[in-house]
Steps between C-alpha positions, in 0.01 A plus 500: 500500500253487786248741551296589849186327558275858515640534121316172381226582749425848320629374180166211463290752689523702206504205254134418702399904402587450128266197493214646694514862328207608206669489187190682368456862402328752723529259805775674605509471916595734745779251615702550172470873567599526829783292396846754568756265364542198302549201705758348312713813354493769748631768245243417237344859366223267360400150434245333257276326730319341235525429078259282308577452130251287289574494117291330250524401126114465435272450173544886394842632660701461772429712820756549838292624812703638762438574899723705713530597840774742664625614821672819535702472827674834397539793322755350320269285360326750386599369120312201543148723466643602145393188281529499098315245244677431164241419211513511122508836356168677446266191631416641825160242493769249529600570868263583809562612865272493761453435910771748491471625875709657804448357827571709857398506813352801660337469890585141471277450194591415161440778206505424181648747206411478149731573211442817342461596130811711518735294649449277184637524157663336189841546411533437114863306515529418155337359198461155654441533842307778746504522853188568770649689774323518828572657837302389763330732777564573838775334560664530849729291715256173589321495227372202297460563090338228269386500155390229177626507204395323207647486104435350202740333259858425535480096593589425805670781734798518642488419912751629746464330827768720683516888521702802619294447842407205692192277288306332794300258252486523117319229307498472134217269323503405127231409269659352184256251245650203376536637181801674589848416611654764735859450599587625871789652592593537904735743630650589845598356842152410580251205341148577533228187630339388178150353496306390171138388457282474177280867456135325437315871491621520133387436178844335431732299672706705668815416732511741833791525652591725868823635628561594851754660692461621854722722747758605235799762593498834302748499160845667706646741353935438485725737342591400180217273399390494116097472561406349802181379272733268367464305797150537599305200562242531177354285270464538091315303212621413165230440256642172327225364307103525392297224424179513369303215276587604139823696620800534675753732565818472628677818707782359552736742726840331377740818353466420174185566508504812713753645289294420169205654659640810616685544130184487306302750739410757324639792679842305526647288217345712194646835671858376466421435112400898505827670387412755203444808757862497604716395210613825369621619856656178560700490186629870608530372872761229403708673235828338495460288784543120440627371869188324650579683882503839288189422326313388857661790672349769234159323448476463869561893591272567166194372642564595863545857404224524243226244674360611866377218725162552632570254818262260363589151472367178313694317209184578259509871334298770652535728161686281296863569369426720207242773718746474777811593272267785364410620830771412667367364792375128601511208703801260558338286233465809288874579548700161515297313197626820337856467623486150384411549183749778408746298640359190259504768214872590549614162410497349907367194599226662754222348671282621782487347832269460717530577856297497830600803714612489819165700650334228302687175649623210366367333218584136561275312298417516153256747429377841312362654808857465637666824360420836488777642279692486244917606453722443168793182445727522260684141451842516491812241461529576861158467587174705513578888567184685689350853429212666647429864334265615742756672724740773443733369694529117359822339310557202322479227738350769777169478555256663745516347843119423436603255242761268654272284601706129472361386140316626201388306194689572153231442213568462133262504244572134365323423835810392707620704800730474797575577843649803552721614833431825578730474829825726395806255520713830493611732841413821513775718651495786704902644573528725764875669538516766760838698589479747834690643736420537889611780652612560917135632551402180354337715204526253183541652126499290188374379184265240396438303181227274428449273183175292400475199244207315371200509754640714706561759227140475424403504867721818557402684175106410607573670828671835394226496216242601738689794672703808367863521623468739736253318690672163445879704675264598783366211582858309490624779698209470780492086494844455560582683824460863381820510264555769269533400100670681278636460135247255436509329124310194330630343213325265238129629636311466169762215324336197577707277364803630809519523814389765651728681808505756727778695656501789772708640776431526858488585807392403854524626856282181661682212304725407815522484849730651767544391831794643655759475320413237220301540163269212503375444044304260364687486162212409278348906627193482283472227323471276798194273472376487844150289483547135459191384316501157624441490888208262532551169646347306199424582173175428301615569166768453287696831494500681171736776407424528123835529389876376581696803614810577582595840787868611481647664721896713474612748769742672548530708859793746570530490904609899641829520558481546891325132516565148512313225403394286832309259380358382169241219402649204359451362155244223471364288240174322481426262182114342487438115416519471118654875480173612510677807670831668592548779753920558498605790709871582487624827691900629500696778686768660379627825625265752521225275304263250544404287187193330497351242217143340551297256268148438606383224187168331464551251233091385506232666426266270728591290813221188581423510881732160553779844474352733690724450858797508248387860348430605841808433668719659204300829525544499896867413403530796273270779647747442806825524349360812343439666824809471641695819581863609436627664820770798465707623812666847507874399530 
């Protein structure tokens, strides 16, 4: 592709900024302020015009120091002057923020805002972690915010090169002794400049080590994407080995390892051993029921109805099992370590599993800081069978969305463990069967019927959940061209185990179209999926929809009797390399009805890239085909 020569004119006239600008704080310059747009994303609400990382194992600790500078272009970007600080819980000596300023201009000179004592604060997150909360000052379209950051402990950080906005430069320097072995693990499209030299100015040998990356495009956001972290351009350390004369120690990040560490921590492995406190109710609980599913079913709705989530995650207790159980409240680790064990303690071969969620990213390598929750696995001739209690709505085998989140780790206490896939192999069906008649004023009266399976059950029955019926009518009545809904039912609402439906009657006066004297319908009324999600020319990220499902469609139209049909759309049928999807639409006449059968089947829960023209052509396929009209004529 060839590009104009102003492009690559502007394009190293910017590169020439980036290397001439002050990455130092408080020498911010009226040029960056009077800057009204980014010069290589025009929509950008914001971009980091500078990050400096340096972190440090030294004699005592280890220490991460952190510089940051921001441009608010704006208001949308007003998010950007919110900043938060995780640190371990209750240390607050081990984390400290300064140079935390607002720049603006005013007259055409620069003033300078401080933060203020009240736009600072600690949330207390949970027993492990707390988070320092700023909001910085003054903050207007044009301005320029900055701020240091340094903590104690931890190893070496984390460092994401890329953000939600444009990064202009972000450097990352390690300071690692030769006593330790750190593994390094790269992610992303883009591969920083590496530079290494021998740090002299310590009482050690020490290897430094910087990372660069310049002029990098803000993280885009693409419908359906699982975490668009997961393909940030960041760097992470694995602590491998210490050696020290007179000892070594090896740190190994290999699974078994990880999975043997994890076991024997102490708010993990010895709470699963922790099954006195709920004996007596489970003996009651499972009174004459010997099928495994039976005894997974009533355990699982046992501890979902009895045991609140608090929203916190972690796979380490908060309370631990037996002070949750009494309370009846407690963290995932709190509830699923208890689900476990009951399920253990009915005679099932249960183990937890470990899982990174999908807020969280990927865990790819081997590692403990990888996950941040824990769900239940029950192994099975037919292979492992998920639970998660921490949601009313969850089955066996349907987990919150937050958990599918490609692989988890199944961990036994002999030490061994597994790969888990947490990707549902099974569709999840939504059948739609409508029957209506159109009347010669083009008025349309009928009935509807809606059934949901698996993930969509539990996506439906999350979404009524928050509403009472009345509104929930009202609001189908005003979304879907003003009908009117009457005898409106559910069925299987509170019986997870079902599907749950819906049925009503109804009735519409703005379904159709006349012009003169022909009825113009688009058969699929209200149910027609008009935005096609997949419109952009090329796609970043792999698309994601969680779940294979499956949309089926039967109608059934009765034409008045003063009408003919004119014209009809014509059956079509679309079938994706490696059946990763089938649209089929079939449509009949005969007499005074019009019979119409649609399947709209995706049969993978994630496409790579390498199939993204191939999704987007079948949804343009589709989303046409569904638009079509029937056209009646007055005979």
């Amino acid at each position: 592709m060839k590009f104009p020569s102003l492009v690559f004119i502007l394009f190293f006239l910017f590169i020439g900024k980036i290397q001439s600008q002050n990455f130092e704080l408080g020498k911010v310059s009226v040029a960056e302020l009077e800057q009204k747009i980014h010069p290589l994303d025009s929509g950008a609400v914001a971009a980091v015009l500078f990050c400096k990382g340096v972190s440090e194992i030294n004699d005592e600790d280890s220490e991460t120091t952190i510089q940051m500078r921001i441009k608010i272009y704006k208001k949308e970007g007003y998010d950007w002057a919110n900043a938060q600080f995780p640190f371990p819980a209750g240390k607050t000596n081990r984390i400290s923020l300064t140079d935390v300023f607002t720049y603006n201009l005013a007259g055409g000179k620069i003033v300078k805002s401080k933060l203020k004592p009240e736009s600072e604060f600690i949330e207390k997150n949970n027993k492990n972690y707390w988070i320092k909360k700023i909001t910085f000052p003054d903050v207007k379209e044009g301005s320029v915010i900055e701020y240091k950051i340094k903590s104690y402990g931890g190893g070496i950080r984390d460092w994401d090169f890329q953000k939600e906005i444009p990064v202009n430069y972000s450097e990352f320097k390690t300071i690692i002794p030769d006593a330790f072995v750190l593994k390094k693990n790269i992610t992303g499209f883009f591969i920083p400049k590496v530079t290494s030299q021998i740090a002299h100015t310590y009482t050690y040998l020490a290897k430094e080590t910087t990372y660069i990356l310049q002029n990098l495009p803000a993280m885009k956001r693409e419908e359906y994407v699982n975490n668009v972290k997961n393909y940030c351009a960041s760097i992470s350390h694995e602590l491998e080995t210490i050696s020290l004369p007179g000892f070594f120690k090896s740190f190994s990040t290999n699974w078994p390892t990880v999975a043997k560490t994890i076991y024997e921590y102490e708010d993990f492995g010895p709470e699963l051993n922790k099954t006195g406190y709920f004996e007596d109710d489970l003996k009651l609980l499972l009174e004459e029921k010997t099928n495994p599913e039976d005894k997974m079913n009533a355990i699982l709705s046992y501890v979902k109805s009895n045991i609140k989530w608090n929203n916190r995650l972690g796979y380490g207790c908060d309370k631990g099992v037996r002070k949750a159980y009494k309370e009846k409240e407690g963290n995932c680790a709190d509830i699923n370590l208890m689900l476990t064990a009951m399920l253990r303690n009915s005679g099932l071969q249960a183990n937890p599993v470990l899982i990174s969620t999908r807020s969280n990213g990927i865990n790819f390598f081997p590692s403990t800081e990888g996950f941040n929750y824990v769900i239940a696995g029950v192994e099975t001739p037919n292979g492992v069978v998920l639970l998660d209690a921490t949601d009313e709505f969850s089955a066996i085998n349907v987990l919150p969305f937050r958990d599918l989140n490609w692989i988890g780790r199944l961990i036994r206490k002999d030490g061994t463990s597994e790969t888990v896939d947490l990707i549902p192999k099974k569709s999840s069906t939504d059948l739609i069967s409508m029957v209506f008649e159109v009347k010669d004023d083009g008025k349309i009266e009928g009935k509807a019927r809606r059934q949901y399976s698996d993930y969509n059950a539990f996506n439906f029955r999350t979404k009524i959940a928050k509403e009472n019926e009345g509104s929930y009518i009202e609001k189908l009545e005003n979304d879907n061209s003003k009908i009117e809904v009457s005898d409106y039912k559910r069925t299987n609402q509170k019986e997870i185990q079902e599907p749950v439906s819906e049925t009503f009657s109804f009735t519409g006066s703005s379904l159709s179209e006349i012009i003169g004297d022909k009825i113009y319908i688009n058969p699929m009324l209200f149910f027609l999926d008009e935005k096609n999600p997949f419109k952009q020319e090329k796609r970043e990220y792999p698309v994601d929809f969680g779940f294979p499902f499956a949309k089926r469609y039967a109608i059934i139209i009765t034409i008045p009797d003063n009408f003919t049909v004119e014209s009809l759309p014509k059956s079509l049928g679309v079938v994706m390399e490696d059946n990763c999807g089938v649209f089929k639409f079939d449509i009949t006449v005969e007499d005074k009805k019009v019979q119409i059968s649609m399947v709209h089947q995706i049969n993978e829960a994630i496409f790579p890239v390498g199939k993204y023209e191939m999704l987007k052509e079948y949804y343009k396929t589709m989303l046409a085909k569904q638009t079509e009209k029937i056209v009646l004529k007055r005979i």
